[in-house]
SEFIZA-3560 file (N, C-alpha, C; in Angstrom, 3 decimals):
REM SEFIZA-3560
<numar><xx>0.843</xx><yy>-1.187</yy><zz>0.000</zz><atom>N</atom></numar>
<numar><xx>0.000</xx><yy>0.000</yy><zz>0.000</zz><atom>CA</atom></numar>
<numar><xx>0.885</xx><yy>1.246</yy><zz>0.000</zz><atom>C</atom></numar>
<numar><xx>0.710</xx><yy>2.090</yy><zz>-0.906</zz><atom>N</atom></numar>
<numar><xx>1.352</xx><yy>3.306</yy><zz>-0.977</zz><atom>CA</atom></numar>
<numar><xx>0.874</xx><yy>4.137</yy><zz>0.152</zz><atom>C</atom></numar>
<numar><xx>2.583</xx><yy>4.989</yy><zz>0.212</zz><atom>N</atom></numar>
<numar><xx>2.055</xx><yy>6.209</yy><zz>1.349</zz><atom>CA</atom></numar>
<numar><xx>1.258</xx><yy>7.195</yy><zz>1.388</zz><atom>C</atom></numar>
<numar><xx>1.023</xx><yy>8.165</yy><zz>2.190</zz><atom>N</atom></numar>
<numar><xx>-0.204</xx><yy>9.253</yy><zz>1.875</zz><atom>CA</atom></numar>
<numar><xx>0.652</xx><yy>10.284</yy><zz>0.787</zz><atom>C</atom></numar>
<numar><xx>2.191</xx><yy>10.433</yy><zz>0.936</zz><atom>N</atom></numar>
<numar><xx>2.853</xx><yy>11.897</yy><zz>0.066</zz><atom>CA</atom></numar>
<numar><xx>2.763</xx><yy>10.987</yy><zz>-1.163</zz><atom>C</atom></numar>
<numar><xx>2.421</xx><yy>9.318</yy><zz>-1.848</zz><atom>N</atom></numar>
<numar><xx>2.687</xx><yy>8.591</yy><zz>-2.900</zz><atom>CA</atom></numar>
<numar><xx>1.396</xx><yy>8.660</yy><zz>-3.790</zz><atom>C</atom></numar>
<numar><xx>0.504</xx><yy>8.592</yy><zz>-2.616</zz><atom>N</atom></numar>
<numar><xx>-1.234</xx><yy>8.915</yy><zz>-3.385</zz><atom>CA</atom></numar>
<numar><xx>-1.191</xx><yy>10.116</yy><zz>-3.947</zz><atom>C</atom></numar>
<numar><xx>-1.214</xx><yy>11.008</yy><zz>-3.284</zz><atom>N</atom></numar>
<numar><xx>-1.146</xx><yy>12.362</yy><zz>-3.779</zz><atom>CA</atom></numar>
<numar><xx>0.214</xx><yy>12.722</yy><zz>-4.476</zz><atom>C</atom></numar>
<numar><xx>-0.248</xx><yy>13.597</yy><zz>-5.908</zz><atom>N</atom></numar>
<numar><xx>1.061</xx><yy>13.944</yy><zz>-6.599</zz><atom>CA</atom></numar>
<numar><xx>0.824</xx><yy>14.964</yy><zz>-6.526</zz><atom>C</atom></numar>
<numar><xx>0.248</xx><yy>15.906</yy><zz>-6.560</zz><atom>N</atom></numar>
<numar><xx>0.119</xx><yy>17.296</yy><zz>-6.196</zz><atom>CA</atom></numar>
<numar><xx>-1.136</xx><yy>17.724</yy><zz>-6.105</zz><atom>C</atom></numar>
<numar><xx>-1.548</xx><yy>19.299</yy><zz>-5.881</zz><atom>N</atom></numar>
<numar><xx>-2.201</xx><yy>19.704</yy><zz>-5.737</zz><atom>CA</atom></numar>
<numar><xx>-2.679</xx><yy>20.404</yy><zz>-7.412</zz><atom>C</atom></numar>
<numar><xx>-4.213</xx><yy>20.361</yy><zz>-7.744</zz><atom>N</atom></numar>
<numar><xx>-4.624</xx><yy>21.337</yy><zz>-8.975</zz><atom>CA</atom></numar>
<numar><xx>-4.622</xx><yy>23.208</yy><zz>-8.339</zz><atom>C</atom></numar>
<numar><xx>-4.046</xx><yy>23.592</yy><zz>-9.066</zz><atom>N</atom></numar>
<numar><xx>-4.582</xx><yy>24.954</yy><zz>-8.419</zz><atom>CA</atom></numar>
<numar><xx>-4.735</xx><yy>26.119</yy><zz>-10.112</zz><atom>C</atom></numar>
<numar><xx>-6.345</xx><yy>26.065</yy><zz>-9.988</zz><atom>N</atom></numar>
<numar><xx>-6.498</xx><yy>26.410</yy><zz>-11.586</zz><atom>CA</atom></numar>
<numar><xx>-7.766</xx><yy>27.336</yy><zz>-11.390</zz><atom>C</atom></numar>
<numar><xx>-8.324</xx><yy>28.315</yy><zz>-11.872</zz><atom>N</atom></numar>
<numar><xx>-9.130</xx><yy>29.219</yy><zz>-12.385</zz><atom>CA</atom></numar>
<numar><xx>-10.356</xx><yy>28.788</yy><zz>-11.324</zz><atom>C</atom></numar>
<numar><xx>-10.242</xx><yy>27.437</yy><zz>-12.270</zz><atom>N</atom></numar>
<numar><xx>-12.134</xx><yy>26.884</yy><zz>-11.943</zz><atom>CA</atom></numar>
<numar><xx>-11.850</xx><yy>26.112</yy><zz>-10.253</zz><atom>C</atom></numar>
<numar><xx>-10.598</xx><yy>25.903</yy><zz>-10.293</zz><atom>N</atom></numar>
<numar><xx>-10.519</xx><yy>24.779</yy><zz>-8.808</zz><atom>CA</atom></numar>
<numar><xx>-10.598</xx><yy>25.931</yy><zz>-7.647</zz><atom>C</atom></numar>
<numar><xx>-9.947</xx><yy>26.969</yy><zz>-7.950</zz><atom>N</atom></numar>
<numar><xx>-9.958</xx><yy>28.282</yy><zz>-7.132</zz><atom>CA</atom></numar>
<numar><xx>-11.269</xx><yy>28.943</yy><zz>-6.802</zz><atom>C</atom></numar>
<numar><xx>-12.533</xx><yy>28.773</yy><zz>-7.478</zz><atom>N</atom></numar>
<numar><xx>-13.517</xx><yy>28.834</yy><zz>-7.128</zz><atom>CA</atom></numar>
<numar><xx>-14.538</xx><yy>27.911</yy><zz>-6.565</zz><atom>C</atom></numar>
<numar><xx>-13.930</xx><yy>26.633</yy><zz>-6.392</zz><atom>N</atom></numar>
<numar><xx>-14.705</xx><yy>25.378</yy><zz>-6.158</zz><atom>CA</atom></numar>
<numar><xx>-14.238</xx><yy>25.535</yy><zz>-4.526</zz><atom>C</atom></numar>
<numar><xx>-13.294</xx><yy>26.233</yy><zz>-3.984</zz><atom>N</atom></numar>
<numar><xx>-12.920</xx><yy>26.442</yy><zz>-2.978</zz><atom>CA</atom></numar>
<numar><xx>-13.703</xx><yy>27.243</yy><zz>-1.734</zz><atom>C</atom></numar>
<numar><xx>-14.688</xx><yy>28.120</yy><zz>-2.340</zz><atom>N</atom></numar>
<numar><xx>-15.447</xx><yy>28.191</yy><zz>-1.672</zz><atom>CA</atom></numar>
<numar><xx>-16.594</xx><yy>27.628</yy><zz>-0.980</zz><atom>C</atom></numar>
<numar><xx>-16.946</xx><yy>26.489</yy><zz>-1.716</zz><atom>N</atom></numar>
<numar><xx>-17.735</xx><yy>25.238</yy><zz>-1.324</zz><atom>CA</atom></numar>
<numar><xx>-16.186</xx><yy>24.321</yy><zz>-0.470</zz><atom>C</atom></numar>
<numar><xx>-15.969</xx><yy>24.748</yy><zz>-0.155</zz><atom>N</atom></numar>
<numar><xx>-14.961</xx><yy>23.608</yy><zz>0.770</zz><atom>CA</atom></numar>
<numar><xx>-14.062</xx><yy>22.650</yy><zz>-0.333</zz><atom>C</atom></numar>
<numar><xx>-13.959</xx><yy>22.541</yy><zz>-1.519</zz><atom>N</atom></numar>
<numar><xx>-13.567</xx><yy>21.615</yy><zz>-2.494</zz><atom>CA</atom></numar>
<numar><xx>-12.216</xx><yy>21.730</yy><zz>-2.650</zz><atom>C</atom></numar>
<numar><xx>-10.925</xx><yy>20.747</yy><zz>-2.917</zz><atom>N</atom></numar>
<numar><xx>-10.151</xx><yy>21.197</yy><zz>-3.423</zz><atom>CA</atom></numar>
<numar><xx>-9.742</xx><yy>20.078</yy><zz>-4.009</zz><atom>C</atom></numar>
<numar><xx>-8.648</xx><yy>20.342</yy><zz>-5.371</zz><atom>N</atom></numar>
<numar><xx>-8.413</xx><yy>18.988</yy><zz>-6.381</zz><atom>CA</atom></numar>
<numar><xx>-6.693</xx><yy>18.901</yy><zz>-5.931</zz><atom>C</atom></numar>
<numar><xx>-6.867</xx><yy>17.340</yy><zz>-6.293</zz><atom>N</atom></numar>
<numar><xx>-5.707</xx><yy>17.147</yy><zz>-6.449</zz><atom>CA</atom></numar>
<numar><xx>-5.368</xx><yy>16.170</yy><zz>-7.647</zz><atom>C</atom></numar>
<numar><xx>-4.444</xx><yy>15.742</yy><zz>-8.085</zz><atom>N</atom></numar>
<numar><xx>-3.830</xx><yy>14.906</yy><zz>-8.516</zz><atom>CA</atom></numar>
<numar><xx>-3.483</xx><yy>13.491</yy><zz>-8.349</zz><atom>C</atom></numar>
<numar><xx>-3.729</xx><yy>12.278</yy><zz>-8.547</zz><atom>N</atom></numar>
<numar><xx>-3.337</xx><yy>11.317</yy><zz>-7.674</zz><atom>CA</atom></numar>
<numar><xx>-2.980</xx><yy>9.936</yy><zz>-8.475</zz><atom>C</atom></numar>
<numar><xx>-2.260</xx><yy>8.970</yy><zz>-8.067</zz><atom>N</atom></numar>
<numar><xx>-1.954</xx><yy>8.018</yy><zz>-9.098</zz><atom>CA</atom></numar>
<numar><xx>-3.145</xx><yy>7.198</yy><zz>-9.087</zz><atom>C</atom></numar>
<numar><xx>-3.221</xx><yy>6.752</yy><zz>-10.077</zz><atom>N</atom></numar>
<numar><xx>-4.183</xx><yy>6.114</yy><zz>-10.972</zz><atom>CA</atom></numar>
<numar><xx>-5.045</xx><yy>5.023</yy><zz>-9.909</zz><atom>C</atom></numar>
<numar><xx>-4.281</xx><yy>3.753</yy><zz>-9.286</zz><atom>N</atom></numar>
<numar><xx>-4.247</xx><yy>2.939</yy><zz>-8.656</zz><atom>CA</atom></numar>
<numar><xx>-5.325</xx><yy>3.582</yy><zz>-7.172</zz><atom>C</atom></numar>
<numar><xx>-5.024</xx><yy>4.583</yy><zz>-6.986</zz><atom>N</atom></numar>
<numar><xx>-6.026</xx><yy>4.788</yy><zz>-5.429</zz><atom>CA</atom></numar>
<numar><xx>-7.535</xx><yy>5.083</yy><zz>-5.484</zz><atom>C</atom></numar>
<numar><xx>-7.830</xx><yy>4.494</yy><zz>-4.396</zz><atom>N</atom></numar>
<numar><xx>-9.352</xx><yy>4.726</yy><zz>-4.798</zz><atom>CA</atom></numar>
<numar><xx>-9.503</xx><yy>5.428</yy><zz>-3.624</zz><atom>C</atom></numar>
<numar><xx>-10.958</xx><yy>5.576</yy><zz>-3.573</zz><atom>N</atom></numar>
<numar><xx>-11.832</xx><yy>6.775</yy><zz>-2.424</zz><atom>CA</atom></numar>
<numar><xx>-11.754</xx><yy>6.843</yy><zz>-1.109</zz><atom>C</atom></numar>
<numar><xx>-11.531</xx><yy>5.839</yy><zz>-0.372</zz><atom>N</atom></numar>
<numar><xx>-11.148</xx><yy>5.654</yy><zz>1.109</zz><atom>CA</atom></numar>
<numar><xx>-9.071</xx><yy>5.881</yy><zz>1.127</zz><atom>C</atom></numar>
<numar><xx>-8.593</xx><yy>5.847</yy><zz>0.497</zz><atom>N</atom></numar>
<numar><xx>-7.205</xx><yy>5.464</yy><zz>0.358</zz><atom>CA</atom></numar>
<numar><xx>-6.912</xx><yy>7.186</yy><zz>0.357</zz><atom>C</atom></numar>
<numar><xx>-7.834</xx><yy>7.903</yy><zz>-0.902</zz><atom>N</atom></numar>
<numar><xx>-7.316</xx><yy>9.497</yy><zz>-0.713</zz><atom>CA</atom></numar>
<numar><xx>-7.673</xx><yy>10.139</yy><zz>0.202</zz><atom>C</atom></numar>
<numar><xx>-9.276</xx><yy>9.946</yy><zz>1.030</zz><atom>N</atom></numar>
<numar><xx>-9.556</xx><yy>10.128</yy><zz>1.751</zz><atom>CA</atom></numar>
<numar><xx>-8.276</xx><yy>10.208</yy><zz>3.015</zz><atom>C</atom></numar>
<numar><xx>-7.769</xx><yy>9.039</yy><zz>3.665</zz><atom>N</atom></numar>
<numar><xx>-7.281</xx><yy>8.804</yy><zz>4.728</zz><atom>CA</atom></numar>
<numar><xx>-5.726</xx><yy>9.858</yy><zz>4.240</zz><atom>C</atom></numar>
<numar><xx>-5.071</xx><yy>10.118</yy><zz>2.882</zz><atom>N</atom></numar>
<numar><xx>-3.912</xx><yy>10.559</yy><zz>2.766</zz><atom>CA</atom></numar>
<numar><xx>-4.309</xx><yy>12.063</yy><zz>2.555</zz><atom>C</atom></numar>
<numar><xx>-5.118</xx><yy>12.795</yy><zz>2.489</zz><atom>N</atom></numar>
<numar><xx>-5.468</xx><yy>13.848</yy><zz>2.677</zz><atom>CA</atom></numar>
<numar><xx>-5.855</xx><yy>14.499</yy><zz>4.198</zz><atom>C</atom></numar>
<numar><xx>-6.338</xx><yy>13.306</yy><zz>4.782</zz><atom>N</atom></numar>
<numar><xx>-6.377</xx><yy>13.829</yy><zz>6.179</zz><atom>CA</atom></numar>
<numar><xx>-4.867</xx><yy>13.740</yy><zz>6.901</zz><atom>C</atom></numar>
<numar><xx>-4.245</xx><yy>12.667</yy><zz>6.550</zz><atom>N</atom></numar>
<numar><xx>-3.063</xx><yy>12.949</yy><zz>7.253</zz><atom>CA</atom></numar>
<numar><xx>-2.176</xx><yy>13.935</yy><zz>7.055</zz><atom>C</atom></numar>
<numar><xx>-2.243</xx><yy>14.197</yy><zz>5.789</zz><atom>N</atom></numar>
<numar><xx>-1.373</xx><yy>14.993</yy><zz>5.089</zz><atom>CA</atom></numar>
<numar><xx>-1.364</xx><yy>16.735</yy><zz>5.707</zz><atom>C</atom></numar>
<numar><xx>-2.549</xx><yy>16.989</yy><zz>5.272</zz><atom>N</atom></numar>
<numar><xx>-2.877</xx><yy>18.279</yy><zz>6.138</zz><atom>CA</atom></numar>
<numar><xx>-4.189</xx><yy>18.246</yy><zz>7.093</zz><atom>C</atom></numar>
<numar><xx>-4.082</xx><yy>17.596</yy><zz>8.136</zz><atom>N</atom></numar>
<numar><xx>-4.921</xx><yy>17.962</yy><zz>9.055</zz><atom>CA</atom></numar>
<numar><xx>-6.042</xx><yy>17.996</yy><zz>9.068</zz><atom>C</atom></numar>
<numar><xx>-7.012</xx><yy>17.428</yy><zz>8.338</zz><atom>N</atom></numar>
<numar><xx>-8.262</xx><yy>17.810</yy><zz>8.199</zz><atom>CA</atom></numar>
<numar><xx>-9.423</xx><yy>17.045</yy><zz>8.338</zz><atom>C</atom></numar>
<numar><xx>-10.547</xx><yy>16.937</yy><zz>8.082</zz><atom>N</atom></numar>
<numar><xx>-11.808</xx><yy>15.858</yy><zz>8.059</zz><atom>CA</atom></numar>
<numar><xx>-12.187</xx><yy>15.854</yy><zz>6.597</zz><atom>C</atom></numar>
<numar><xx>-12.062</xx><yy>15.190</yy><zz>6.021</zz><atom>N</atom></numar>
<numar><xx>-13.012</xx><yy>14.824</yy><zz>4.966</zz><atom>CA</atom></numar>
<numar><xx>-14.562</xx><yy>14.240</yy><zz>4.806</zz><atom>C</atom></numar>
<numar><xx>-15.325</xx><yy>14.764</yy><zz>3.965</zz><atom>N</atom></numar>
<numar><xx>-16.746</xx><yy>13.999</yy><zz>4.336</zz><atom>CA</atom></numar>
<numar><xx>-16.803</xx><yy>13.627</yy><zz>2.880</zz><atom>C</atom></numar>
<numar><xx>-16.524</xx><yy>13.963</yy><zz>1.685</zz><atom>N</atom></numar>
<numar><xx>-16.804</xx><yy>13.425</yy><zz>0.427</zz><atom>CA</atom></numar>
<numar><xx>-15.610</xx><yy>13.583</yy><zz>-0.413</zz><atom>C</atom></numar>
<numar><xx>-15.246</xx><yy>12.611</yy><zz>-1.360</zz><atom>N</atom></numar>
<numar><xx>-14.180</xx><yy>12.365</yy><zz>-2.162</zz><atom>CA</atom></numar>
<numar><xx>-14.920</xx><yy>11.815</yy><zz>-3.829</zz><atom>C</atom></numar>
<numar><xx>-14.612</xx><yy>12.963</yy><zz>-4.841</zz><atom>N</atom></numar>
<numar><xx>-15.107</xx><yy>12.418</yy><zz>-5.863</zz><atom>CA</atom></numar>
<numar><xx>-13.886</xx><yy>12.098</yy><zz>-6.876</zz><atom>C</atom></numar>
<numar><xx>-13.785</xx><yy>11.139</yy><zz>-7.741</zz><atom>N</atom></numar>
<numar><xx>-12.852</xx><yy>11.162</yy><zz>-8.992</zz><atom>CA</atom></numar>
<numar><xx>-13.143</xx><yy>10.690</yy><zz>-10.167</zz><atom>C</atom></numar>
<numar><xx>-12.113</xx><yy>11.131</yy><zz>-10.953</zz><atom>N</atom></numar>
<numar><xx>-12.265</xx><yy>11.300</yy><zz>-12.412</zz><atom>CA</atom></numar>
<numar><xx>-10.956</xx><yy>11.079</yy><zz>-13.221</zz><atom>C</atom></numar>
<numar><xx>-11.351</xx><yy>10.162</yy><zz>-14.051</zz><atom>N</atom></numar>
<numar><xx>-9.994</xx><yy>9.075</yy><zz>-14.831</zz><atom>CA</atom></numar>
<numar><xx>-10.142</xx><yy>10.894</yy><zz>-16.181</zz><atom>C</atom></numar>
<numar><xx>-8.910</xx><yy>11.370</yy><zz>-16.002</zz><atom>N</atom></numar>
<numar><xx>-9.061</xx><yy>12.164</yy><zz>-17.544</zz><atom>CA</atom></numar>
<numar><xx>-8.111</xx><yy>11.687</yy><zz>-18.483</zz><atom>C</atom></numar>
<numar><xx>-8.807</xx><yy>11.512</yy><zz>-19.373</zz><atom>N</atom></numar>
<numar><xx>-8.207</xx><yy>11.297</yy><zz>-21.102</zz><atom>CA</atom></numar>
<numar><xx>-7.156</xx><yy>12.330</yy><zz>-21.733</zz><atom>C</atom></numar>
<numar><xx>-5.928</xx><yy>11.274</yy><zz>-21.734</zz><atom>N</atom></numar>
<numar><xx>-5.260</xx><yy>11.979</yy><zz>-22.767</zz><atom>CA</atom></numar>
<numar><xx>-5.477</xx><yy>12.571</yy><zz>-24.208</zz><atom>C</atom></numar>
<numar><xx>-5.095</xx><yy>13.948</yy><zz>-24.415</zz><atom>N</atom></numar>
<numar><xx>-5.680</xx><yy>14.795</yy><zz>-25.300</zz><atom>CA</atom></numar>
<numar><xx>-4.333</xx><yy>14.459</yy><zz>-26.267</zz><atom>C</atom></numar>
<numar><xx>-5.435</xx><yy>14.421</yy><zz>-27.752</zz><atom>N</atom></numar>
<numar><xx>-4.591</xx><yy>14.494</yy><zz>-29.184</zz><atom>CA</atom></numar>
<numar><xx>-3.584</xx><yy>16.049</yy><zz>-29.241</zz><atom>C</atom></numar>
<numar><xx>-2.357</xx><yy>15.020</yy><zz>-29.654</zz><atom>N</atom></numar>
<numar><xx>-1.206</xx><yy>16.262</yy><zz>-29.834</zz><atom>CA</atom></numar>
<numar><xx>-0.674</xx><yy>15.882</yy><zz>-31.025</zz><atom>C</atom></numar>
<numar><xx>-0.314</xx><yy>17.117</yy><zz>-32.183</zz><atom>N</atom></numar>
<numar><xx>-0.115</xx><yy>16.895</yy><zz>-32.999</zz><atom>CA</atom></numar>
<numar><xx>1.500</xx><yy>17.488</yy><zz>-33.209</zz><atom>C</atom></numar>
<numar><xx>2.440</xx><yy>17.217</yy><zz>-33.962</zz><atom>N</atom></numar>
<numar><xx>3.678</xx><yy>18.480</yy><zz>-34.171</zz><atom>CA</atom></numar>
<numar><xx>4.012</xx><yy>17.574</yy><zz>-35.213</zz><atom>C</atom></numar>
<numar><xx>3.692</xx><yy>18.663</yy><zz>-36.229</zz><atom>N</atom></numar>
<numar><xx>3.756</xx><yy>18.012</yy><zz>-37.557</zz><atom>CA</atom></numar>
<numar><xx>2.833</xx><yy>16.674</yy><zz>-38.031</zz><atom>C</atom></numar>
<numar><xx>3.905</xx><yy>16.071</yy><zz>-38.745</zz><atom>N</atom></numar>
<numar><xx>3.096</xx><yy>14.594</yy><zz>-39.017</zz><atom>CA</atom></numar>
<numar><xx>2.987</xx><yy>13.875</yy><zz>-37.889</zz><atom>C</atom></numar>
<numar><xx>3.946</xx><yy>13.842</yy><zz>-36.609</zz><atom>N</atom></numar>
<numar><xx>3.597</xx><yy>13.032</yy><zz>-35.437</zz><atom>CA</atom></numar>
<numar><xx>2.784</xx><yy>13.489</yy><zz>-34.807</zz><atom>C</atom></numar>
<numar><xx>1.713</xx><yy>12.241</yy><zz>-34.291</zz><atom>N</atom></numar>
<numar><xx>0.627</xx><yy>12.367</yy><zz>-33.871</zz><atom>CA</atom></numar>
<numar><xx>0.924</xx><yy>11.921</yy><zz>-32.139</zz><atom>C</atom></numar>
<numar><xx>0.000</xx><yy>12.244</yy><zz>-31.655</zz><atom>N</atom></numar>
<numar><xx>0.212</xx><yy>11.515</yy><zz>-29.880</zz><atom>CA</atom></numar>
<numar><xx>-0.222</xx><yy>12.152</yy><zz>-28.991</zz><atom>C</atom></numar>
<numar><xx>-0.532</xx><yy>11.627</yy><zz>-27.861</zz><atom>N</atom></numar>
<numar><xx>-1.290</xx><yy>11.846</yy><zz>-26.935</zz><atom>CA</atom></numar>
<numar><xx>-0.533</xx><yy>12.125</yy><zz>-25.553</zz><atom>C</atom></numar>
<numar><xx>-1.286</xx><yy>13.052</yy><zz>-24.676</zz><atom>N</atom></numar>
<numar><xx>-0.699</xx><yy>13.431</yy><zz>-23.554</zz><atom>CA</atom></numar>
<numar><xx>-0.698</xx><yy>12.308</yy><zz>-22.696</zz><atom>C</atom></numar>
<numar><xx>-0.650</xx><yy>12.121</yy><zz>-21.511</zz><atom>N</atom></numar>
<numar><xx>-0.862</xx><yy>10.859</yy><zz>-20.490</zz><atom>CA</atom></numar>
<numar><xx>-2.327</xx><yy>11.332</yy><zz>-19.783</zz><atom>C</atom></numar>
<numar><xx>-2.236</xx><yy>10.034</yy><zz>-19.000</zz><atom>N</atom></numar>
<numar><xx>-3.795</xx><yy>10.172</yy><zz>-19.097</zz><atom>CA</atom></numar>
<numar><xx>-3.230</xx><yy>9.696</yy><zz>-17.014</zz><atom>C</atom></numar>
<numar><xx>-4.301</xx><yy>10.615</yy><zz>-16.466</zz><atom>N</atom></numar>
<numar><xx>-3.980</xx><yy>10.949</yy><zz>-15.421</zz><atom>CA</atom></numar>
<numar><xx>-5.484</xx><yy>10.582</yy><zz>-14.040</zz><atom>C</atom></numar>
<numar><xx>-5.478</xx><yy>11.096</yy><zz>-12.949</zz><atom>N</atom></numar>
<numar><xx>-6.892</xx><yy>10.196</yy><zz>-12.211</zz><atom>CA</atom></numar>
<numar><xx>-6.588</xx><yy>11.829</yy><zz>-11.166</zz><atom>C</atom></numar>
<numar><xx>-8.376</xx><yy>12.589</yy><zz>-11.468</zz><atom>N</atom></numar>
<numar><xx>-7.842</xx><yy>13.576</yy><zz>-10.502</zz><atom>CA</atom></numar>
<numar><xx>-9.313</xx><yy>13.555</yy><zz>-9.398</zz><atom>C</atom></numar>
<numar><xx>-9.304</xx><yy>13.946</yy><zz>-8.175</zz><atom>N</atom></numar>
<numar><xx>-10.027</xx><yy>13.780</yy><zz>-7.233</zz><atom>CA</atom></numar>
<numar><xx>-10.448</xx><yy>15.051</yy><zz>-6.276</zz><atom>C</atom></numar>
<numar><xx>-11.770</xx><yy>15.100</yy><zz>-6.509</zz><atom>N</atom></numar>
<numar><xx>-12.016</xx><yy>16.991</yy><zz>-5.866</zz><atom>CA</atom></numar>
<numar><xx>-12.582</xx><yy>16.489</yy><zz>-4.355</zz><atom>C</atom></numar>
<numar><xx>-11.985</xx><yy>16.471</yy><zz>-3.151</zz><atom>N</atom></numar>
<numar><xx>-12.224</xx><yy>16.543</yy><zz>-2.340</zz><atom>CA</atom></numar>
<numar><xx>-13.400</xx><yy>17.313</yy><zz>-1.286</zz><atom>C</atom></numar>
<numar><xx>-13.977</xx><yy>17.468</yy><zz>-0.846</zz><atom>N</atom></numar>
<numar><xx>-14.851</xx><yy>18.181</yy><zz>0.248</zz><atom>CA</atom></numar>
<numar><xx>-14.829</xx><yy>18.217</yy><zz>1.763</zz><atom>C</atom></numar>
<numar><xx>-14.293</xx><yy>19.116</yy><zz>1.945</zz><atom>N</atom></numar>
<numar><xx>-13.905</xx><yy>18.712</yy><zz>3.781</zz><atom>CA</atom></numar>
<numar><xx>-14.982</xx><yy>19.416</yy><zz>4.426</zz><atom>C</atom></numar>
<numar><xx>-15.278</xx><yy>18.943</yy><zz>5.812</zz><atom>N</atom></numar>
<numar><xx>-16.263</xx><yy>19.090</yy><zz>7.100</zz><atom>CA</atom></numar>
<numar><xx>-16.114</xx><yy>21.035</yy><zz>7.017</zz><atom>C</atom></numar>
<numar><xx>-17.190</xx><yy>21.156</yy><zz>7.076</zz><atom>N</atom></numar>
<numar><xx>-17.204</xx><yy>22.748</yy><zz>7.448</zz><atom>CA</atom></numar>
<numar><xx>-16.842</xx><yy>23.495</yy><zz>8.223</zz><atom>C</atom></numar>
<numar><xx>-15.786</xx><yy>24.423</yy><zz>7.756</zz><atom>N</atom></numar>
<numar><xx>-15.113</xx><yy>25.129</yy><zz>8.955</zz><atom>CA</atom></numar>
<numar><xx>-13.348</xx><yy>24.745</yy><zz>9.075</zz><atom>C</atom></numar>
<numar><xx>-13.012</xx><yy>23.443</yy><zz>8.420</zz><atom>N</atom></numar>
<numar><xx>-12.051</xx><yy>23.240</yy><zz>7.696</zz><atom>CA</atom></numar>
<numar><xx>-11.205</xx><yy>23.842</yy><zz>6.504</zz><atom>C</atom></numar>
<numar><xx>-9.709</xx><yy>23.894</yy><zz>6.509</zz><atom>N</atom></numar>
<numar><xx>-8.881</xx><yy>24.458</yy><zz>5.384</zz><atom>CA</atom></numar>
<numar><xx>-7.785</xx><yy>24.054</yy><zz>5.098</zz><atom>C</atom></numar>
<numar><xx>-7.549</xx><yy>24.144</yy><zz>3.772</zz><atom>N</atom></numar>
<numar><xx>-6.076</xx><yy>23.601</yy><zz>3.530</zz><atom>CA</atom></numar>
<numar><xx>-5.244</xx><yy>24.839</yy><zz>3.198</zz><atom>C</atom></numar>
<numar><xx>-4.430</xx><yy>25.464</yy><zz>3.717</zz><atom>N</atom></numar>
<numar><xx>-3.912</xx><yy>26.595</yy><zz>4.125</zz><atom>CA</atom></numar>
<numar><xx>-2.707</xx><yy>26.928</yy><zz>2.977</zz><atom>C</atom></numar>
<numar><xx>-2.782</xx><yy>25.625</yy><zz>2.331</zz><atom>N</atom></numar>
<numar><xx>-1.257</xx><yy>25.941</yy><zz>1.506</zz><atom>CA</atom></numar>
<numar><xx>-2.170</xx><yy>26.780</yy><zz>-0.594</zz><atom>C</atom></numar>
<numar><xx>-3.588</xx><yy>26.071</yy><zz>-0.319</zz><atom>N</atom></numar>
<numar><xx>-4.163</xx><yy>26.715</yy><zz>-1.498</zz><atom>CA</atom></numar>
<numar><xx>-4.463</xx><yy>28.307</yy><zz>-1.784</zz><atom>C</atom></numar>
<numar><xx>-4.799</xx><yy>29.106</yy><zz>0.218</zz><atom>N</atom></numar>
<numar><xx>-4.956</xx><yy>29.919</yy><zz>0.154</zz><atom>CA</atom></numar>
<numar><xx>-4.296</xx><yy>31.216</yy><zz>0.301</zz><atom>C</atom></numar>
<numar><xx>-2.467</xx><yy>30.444</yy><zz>0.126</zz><atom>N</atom></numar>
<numar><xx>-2.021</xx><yy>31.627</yy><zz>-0.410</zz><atom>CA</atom></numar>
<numar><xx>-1.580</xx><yy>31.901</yy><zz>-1.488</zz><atom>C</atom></numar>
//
């Protein structure tokens, strides 16, 4: 079983994730292999917090073209979190 810093590969910090933040939400990144109780538990350890809902989403590598070679980006597993109200992850909000 991977560690909690192995689940998580980073944090998203993007336009739309920056506003999902006000509902308590925040995304991260995570390897493919973890599922919903696994990010759950490495997010709470990680920074301190309660979690009450964990959603994810397998995204598709996007067509890249340069020139005649064709190919695709990697294809990645990202997970928008929801923590207990009144909760924060302190490193998004600066």
């Amino acid at each position: 079983m991977p560690t909690p810093h192995e689940i998580i590969i980073r944090p998203l910090i993007t336009e739309k994730n920056t506003g999902l933040m006000v509902y308590n939400k925040y995304s991260f990144e995570v390897i493919r292999a973890a599922s919903k109780p696994e990010i759950k538990q490495a997010v709470e350890t990680i920074f301190s917090v309660s979690v009450s809902k964990v959603h994810t989403m397998h995204v598709r590598g996007k067509l890249k073209r340069r020139g005649r070679e064709v190919g695709y980006t990697r294809e990645w597993k990202k997970a928008i979190v929801t923590l207990v109200p009144g909760d924060r992850i302190e490193i998004f909000e600066s």
